[in-house]
C-alpha positions, 0 to 999 in steps of 0.5 A, a space after each residue: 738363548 735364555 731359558 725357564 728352569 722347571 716351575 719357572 715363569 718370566 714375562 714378554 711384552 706382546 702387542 697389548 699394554 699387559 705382557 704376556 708369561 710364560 711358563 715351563 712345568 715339567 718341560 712343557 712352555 705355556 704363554 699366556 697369549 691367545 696365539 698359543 691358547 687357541 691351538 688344537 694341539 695337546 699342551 706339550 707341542 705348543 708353541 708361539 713366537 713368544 716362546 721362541 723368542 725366548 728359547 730360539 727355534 732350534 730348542 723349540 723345534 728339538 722341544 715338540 718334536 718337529 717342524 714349528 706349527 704355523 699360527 692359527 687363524 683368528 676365531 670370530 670374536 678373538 683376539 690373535 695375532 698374525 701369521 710369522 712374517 717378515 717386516 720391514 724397516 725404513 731406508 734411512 736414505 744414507 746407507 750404501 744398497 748396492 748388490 741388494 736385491 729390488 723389487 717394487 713395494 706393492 700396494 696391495 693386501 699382504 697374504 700369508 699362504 700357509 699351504 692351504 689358505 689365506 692369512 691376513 697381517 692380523 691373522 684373519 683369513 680371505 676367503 679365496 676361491 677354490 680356482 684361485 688356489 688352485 695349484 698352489 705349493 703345500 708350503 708357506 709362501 709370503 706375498 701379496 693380494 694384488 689388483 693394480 696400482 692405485 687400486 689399494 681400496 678396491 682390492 680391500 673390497 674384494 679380498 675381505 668379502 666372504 662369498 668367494 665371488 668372481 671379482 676376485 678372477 681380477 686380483 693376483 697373488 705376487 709371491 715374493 718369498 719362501 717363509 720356512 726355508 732356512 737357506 739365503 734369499 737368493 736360494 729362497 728365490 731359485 726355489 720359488 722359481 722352480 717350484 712354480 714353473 712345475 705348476 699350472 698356475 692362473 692366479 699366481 706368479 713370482 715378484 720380479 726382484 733385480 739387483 740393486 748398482 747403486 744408489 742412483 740406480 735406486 732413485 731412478 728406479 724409485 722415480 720410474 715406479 712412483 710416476 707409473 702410481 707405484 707405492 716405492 721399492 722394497 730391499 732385500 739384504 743378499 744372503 738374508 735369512 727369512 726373519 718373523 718380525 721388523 728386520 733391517 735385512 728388508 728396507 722399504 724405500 717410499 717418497 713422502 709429500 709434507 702438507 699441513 692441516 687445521 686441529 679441529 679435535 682430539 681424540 683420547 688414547 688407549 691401552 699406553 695412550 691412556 688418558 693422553 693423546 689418542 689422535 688429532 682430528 685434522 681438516 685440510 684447506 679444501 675440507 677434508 677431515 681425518 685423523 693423524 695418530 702416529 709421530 707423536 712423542 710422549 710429551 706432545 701426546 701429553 700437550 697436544 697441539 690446541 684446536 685452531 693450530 695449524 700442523 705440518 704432517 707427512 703422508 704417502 699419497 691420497 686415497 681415492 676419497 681425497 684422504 692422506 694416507 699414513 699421515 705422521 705428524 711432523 709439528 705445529 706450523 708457527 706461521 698463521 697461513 695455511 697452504 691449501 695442500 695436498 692438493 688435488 688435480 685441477 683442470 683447465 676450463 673446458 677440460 674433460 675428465 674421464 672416469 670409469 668403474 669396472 667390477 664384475 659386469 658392471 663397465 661404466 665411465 663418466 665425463 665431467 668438465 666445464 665451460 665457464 658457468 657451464 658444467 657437462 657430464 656424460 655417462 654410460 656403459 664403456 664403450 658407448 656414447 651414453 648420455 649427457 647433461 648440461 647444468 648452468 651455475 652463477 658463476 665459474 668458481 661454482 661450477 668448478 665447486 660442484 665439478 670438485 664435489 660431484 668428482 669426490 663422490 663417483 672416486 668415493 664410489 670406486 671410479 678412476 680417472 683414466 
């Protein structure tokens, strides 16, 4: 590993536009980024992933005399980064995963236990009860926040708010690895194994993990997930150490859908993006407007697309609003027809649609279909009859208009179909 001689200094690029320095004075490492800053620790024991970047954890660990500290939580109004997790990268759908460990890639909150709370990606904290950590290890543990699939934004809501309220008795945490174990994945797993089975745990458990035969194996298991709303499949590299930072020993495996959309503007860029290209604002053909701001190259940054120009664009999946999620532009379509996709389900005449909405005590359904120029809603408490409504329109294509309208609302509002 490189390092400082004393009253040496050398810059590392972080997370913003400027780098960060780092120093060495008298055998004390200072950066100059606000994770090492905001430490409530003498200087001489202060470290960041900086530092250890440059130097290794070994040296760093020998350095300050112990176990590396872990990152500290984000102060109100401050700039942070997040705690030290592993990030995956992209399966490039060509390289042989057989013998790798598979799991389901959640789509939840990702949560870092450092042993006595809860750390966002950005090194936020959640705000979680006292009976729903209870029990938890007084050791870092990876994993995620989790409600059910397709349920990405209602989980959101729950684990952001900082009442600590009993909505949260419907999340779990999914424990899926053993951050600061410095032994292979496998024995990071018989750990996690072990020491949760010696706990009366209500609100966690461990993330199934199977062995991965081959790569038929992987898109059959990715098509039984994807059908059931998962989000993909994860890979794990067998006798993989635990990395902070992208690594290609975890492989995240996800079905992408391709759609296009209109250019109706262009918003400006920051910090490298400066004075180019930030992101499109794109429509879809059924109305709905987002921004696209990643797949961009530096050129089409700097020459972006004209508004009125159609784009390809690849996405994950729709929100509950109807929006793409994780759109990535592709290029500009050179034909002049736009195809109406992504496109969003579509009932049979008569075909009643059912929705419900549970959150604390709140249990409520509600029905919409249409018959000809008719359209019927029902509504009430689950479990009950309710009560319903019968509206006339001018034609058949109104009612299905205002049934598609009044259906992006009540998802809007946190109800799905059932």
């Amino acid at each position: 590993m490189p390092d400082l001689a004393d009253g040496e200094s050398t810059e590392m690029k972080g997370s913003g536009a400027k780098p960060y320095v780092i120093k060495n004075v008298g055998g004390a490492y200072s950066c100059s980024c606000p994770a090492w800053r905001n430490q409530s620790i003498a200087i001489e024991r202060r470290t960041c992933k900086h530092i250890r970047k440059l130097r290794g954890d070994a040296a760093e660990e020998s350095r300050i005399g112990g176990a590396l500290p872990q990152k500290p939580v984000k102060p109100a109004g401050e700039e942070s980064e997040g705690p030290p997790i592993l990030l995956a990268e992209t399966w490039d759908s060509a390289a042989d995963l057989s013998g790798w460990w598979m799991s389901e890639k959640l789509d939840g909150v990702r949560a870092y236990w450092d042993g006595k709370q809860f750390i966002s990606r950005q090194g936020n904290l959640y705000h979680a009860p006292d009976w729903f950590v209870a029990g938890l290890p007084n050791v870092p543990l990876d994993g995620e926040l989790w409600l059910a699939r397709k349920a990405f934004q209602r989980t959101v809501g729950i684990v952001r708010r900082q009442d600590k309220t009993d909505l949260w008795k419907d999340i779990i945490f999914l424990i899926f690895d053993a951050p600061a174990l410095k032994v292979p994945f496998e024995a990071r797993l018989e750990f996690l194994a072990v020491t949760l089975s010696d706990k009366s745990l209500t609100y966690a458990t461990t993330h199934p993990h199977e062995r991965c035969k081959s790569i038929a194996h992987l898109r059959e298991e990715l098509a039984r997930v994807e059908s059931l709303g998962g989000e993909g499949l994860m890979l794990r590299q067998p006798n993989s150490l635990y990395e902070v930072g992208r690594s290609a020993t975890l492989l995240k495996v996800k079905t992408f859908k391709d759609a296009e959309a209109t250019v109706i503007g262009h918003q400006g860029g920051a910090g490298k993006h400066k004075g180019r290209l930030g992101a499109l604002q794109v429509k879809l053909a059924d109305g709905t407007e987002f921004s696209v701001g990643t797949g961009f190259t530096d050129k089409q940054r700097e020459q972006p697309p004209a508004i009125g120009s159609v784009i390809n664009f690849r996405y994950q999946e729709l929100s509950d609003g109807g929006v793409p999620r994780f759109p990535s532009y592709i290029g500009i379509r050179t034909e002049t027809k736009m195809k109406p996709e992504p496109a969003k389900p579509t009932p049979t005449t008569g075909g009643a649609r059912r929705f419900e909405f549970e959150e604390g005590t709140s249990h409520k359904f509600w029905e919409v279909s249409v018959s000809d120029t008719e359209l019927t809603t029902r509504w009430g408490k689950i479990d009950t009859d309710g009560q319903s409504k019968t509206k006339p329109f001018a034609s058949p294509e109104k009612a299905q208009t205002e049934m598609d309208k009044l259906i992006k609302e009540k998802t809007g509002k946190g109800y799905e179909e059932k």
